[in-house]
N, C-alpha and C positions, 0 to 999 in steps of 0.2 A: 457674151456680155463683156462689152470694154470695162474694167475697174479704172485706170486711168488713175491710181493708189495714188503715183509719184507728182501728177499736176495736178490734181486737187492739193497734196499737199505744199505744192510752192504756189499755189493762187494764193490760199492762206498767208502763207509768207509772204505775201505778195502785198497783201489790203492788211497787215501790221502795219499800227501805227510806226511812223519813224521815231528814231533814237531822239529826235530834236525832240517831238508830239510827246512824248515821254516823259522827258526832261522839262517843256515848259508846263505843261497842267502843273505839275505838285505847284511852281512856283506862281503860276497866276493863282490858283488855288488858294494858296494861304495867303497874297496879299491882299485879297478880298475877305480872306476870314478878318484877318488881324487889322481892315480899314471898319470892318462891321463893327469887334467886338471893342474896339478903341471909343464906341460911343456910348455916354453914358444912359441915356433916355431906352438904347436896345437891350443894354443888358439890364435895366430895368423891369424890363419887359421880358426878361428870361433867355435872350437869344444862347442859342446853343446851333452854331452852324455847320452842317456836314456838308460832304463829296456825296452826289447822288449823278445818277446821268450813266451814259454811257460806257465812260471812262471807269465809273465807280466797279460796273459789275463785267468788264473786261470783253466787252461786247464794239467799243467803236474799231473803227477802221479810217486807214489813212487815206489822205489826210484830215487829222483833227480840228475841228473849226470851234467848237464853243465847248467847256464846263461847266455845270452846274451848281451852285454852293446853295443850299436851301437852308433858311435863316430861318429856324424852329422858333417862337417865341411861345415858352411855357404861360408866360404869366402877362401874356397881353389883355387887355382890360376889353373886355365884350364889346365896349362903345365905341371901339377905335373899329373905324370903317377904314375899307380898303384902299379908297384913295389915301387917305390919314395917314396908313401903314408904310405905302409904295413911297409917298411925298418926304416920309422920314429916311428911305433907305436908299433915294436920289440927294437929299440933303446931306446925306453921308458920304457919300461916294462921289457925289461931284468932289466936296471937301478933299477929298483923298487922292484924287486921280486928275481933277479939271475936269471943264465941264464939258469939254471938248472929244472927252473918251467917253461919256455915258450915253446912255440910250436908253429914252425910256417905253420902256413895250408893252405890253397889255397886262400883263400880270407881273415881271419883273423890269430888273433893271439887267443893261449890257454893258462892260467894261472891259474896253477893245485894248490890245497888250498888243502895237505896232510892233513892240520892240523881240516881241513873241512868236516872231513867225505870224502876226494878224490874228493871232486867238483871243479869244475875246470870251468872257466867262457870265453868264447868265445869272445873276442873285435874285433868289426867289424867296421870298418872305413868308411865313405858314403861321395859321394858329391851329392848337391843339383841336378835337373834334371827334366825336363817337357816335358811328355812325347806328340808325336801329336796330342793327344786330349786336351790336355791341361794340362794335369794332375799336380801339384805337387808331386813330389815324388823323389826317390835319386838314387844313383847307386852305385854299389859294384866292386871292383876289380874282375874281370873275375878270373876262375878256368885260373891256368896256367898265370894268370897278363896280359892275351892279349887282354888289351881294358876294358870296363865298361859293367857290367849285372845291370839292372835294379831293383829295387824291394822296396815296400810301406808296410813296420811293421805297422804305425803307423794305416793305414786303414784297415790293421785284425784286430787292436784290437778293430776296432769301429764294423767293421762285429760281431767278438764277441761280442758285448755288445749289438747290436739291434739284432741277431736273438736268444740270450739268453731271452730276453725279448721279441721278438715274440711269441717265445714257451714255455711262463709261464716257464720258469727258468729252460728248462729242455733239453735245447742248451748243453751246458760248461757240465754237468754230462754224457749225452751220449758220446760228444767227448772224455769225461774220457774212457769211456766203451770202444768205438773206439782204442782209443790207448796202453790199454791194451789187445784187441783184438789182434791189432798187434804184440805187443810183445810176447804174448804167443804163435803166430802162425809164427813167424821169427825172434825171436831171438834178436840178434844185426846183423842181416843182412839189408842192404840198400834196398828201401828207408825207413826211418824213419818216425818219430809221424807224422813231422810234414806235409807231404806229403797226409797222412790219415784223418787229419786235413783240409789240404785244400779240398781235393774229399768228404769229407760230409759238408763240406761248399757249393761247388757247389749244391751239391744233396739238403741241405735244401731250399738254394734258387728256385731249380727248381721248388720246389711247389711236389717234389716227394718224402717227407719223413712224416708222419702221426701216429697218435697215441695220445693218452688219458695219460697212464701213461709211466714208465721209462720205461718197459720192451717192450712195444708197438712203442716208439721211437725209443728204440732202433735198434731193429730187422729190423724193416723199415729203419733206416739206414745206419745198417751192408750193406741191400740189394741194396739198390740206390750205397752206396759207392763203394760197390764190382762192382758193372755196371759203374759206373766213372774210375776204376781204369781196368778194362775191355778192354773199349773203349778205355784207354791212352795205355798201358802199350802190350797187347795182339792184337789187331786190329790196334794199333799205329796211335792213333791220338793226341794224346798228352794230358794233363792235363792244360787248361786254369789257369791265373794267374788272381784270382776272387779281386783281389785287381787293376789291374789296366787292360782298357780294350786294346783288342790289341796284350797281351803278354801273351806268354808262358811260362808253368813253367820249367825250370833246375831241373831235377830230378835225383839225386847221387844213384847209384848202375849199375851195370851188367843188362842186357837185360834180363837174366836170372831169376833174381833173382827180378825183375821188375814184370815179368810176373806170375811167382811162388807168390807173394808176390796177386797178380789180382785174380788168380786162387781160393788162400786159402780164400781169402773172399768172393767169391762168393758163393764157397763149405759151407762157415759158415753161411753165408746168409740161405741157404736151411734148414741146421741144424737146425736154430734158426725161420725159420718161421714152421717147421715141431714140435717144441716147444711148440711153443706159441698157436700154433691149436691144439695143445693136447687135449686130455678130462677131464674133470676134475680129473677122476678116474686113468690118467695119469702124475699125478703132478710131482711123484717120477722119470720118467722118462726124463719130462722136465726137471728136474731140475740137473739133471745130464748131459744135453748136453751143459746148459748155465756156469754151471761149469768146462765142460771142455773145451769148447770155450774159458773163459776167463782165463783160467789157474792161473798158482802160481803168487805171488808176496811176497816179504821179509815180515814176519807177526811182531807182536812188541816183539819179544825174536831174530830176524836175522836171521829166519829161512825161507824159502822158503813155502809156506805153498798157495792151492786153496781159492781165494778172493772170489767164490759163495758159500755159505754153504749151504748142505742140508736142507731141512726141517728137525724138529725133530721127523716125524715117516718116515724119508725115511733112506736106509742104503746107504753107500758110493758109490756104484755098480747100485744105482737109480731102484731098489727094494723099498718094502716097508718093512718098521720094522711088525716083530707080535710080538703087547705088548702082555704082561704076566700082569694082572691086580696089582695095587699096593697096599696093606691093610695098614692098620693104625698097626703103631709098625713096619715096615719093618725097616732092618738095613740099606738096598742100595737100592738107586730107581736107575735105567738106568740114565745116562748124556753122553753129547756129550764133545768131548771134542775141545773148542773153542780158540783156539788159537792168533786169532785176537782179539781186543778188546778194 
C-alpha cells in the first residue's frame, strides 16, 4: 500500500491559503465590522458582529474569495421583518463603501475589496432564536425575505475544534482535502465547500471515517462523504443540519447539479480506495489518481498548476521514471520541476 506520507503533505501545502489571503481577510474583516458598528440604529438593536465561515475555523483553501461577518443583533425588536433588517444593513454599507461595491443577495449583503485581491466579504445579519429543543442559536432572513431560516456558526466552529482534536489534528487538513476535491470536480458549480464540509462532518461523527495517517483519512472520508451526499442529494433524503438537532440543511444549486455533485464523489471515493490498496510496486500509479482527483489550484507564480505531485521516480502519466545512473562530474542530473513551494 502506497502511503504517499510526503505528497499528501505538500498537496496540503499546496491548497493553503496564500500569505496575501491571510493578510487581507483580518483587513476586510474589520472594515465591515467597524462600517456596521459605526451605526447607530444596529447597535441599538444589539449588533455584536463576529468572523464566522471558513476562514474562521481554519478549513478554507486557496485561493480565498469571500469572508463572512455575521451581525448578531441581540435586541432586534420581533417586528422587524427581514427585508426591514437587510434594507438597514445595505443603507449602511452602501454609506461606507459606495454603492458600487455592494451586492445585495438573498440573505446578506456583498462588499467586494478590488483593492483586496477581489475579496469580497459576505455581512449576514441574525436575530437571537431557540430552537424546540432548547437550543440557543439565531436565524437568517429566508432566501426570497419570506420569514426566518435557522442556523448556529458559532457551534461548527466548536464541532471543528473537538473533532480536529479527536482525530489527532487531522480533522481541519482533510476537510482541506474535501474541499479541493470539490472544486476540482465542480468547478464553481453549486453546492459549495461548505455543503462538503458539513457531509464529512456528519460521516466523522458517525463513527464511519478511519485511518492512521492523512491519506488513510482521507480516502475514508471522500467515501463516507460521497454516501452522505448520496443519500441527500440522489435518494433525497436531505442532509441534516449537525449543528442543531431537528433541522435541515438549505442546500443552493439545481437538483442537477446536487446529484452530479453526489455522483463525482462517490466515483472518487472508488478511485481513491482502488489507490490506496495499490501495491507497493504500484505507487507510480496511485499517485497519479490522488493527483488527479484533487486537481490544480493557483501555484505561488498565479498559475494554475496540480496540488499532488509526483514522486520523484514517477512520470506525470503515473508510469515509472527509468533512471540513467548519475556519475560524479556529470553536467545535469534529472529535476522536477516544482512549482509550488
Amino acid at each position: 500500500m502506497p502511503q504517499l506520507t510526503t505528497q499528501f503533505g505538500e498537496a496540503l501545502r499546496n491548497i493553503e491559503p496564500t500569505s496575501s489571503d491571510k493578510d487581507n481577510a483580518p483587513k476586510a474583516h474589520n472594515a465591515v465590522r467597524e462600517a456596521l458598528l459605526a451605526d447607530d440604529e444596529l447597535v441599538a438593536w444589539g449588533l455584536d458582529p463576529i468572523l464566522i465561515g471558513s476562514y474562521k475555523r481554519h478549513v478554507s483553501i486557496r485561493r480565498m474569495k469571500d469572508v463572512d461577518v455575521f451581525g448578531r443583533l441581540a435586541d432586534l425588536p420581533s417586528d422587524v421583518e427581514p427585508a426591514v433588517l437587510l434594507a438597514s444593513f445595505e443603507r449602511v454599507l452602501r454609506e461606507a463603501f459606495g454603492a458600487d461595491r455592494i451586492k445585495r443577495q438573498a440573505r446578506s449583503l456583498q462588499v467586494s475589496f478590488p483593492d483586496l485581491d477581489d475579496l469580497y466579504v459576505d455581512a449576514v445579519p441574525a436575530r437571537p432564536w431557540t430552537s424546540p429543543y432548547g437550543e440557543e442559536a439565531w436565524q437568517l432572513p429566508k432566501r426570497g425575505e419570506d420569514g426566518w431560516q435557522a442556523t448556529n456558526p458559532e457551534r461548527l466552529t466548536e464541532l471543528t475544534t473537538d473533532l480536529n482534536e479527536q482525530f489527532d489534528k487531522r480533522y481541519v487538513p482533510v476537510v482541506k482535502l474535501l474541499r479541493q476535491t470539490r472544486r476540482s470536480l465542480m468547478g464553481d458549480k453549486k453546492p459549495g465547500g461548505l455543503i462538503i464540509e458539513m457531509a464529512a462532518l456528519l460521516a466523522f461523527q458517525s463513527g464511519s471515517v478511519s485511518g492512521t495517517t492523512i491519506g488513510e483519512v482521507y480516502v475514508s472520508a471522500l467515501r463516507a462523504t460521497g454516501e452522505r451526499l448520496y443519500n441527500a442529494f440522489v435518494l433525497g433524503f436531505g442532509l441534516e443540519d449537525p449543528t442543531l438537532a431537528g433541522e435541515v440543511l438549505y442546500v443552493r444549486g439545481s437538483d442537477a447539479d446536487k446529484s452530479a455533485l453526489a455522483t463525482a464523489f462517490v466515483e472518487a471515493g472508488k478511485r481513491a480506495q482502488d489507490g490506496l490498496d495499490a501495491g507497493s510496486d504500484e505507487k507510480c500509479e496511485a499517485a497519479k489518481v490522488f493527483r488527479d482527483i484533487l486537481g490544480k489550484a493557483v501555484d505561488d507564480k498565479g498559475e494554475p498548476d496540480y496540488v499532488f505531485p509526483m514522486p520523484d521516480d514517477c512520470n506525470l502519466d503515473g508510469t515509472r521514471k527509468a533512471f540513467t545512473q548519475v556519475r560524479a562530474g556529470d553536467a545535469q542530473i534529472p529535476a522536477g520541476d516544482r512549482r509550488f513551494g
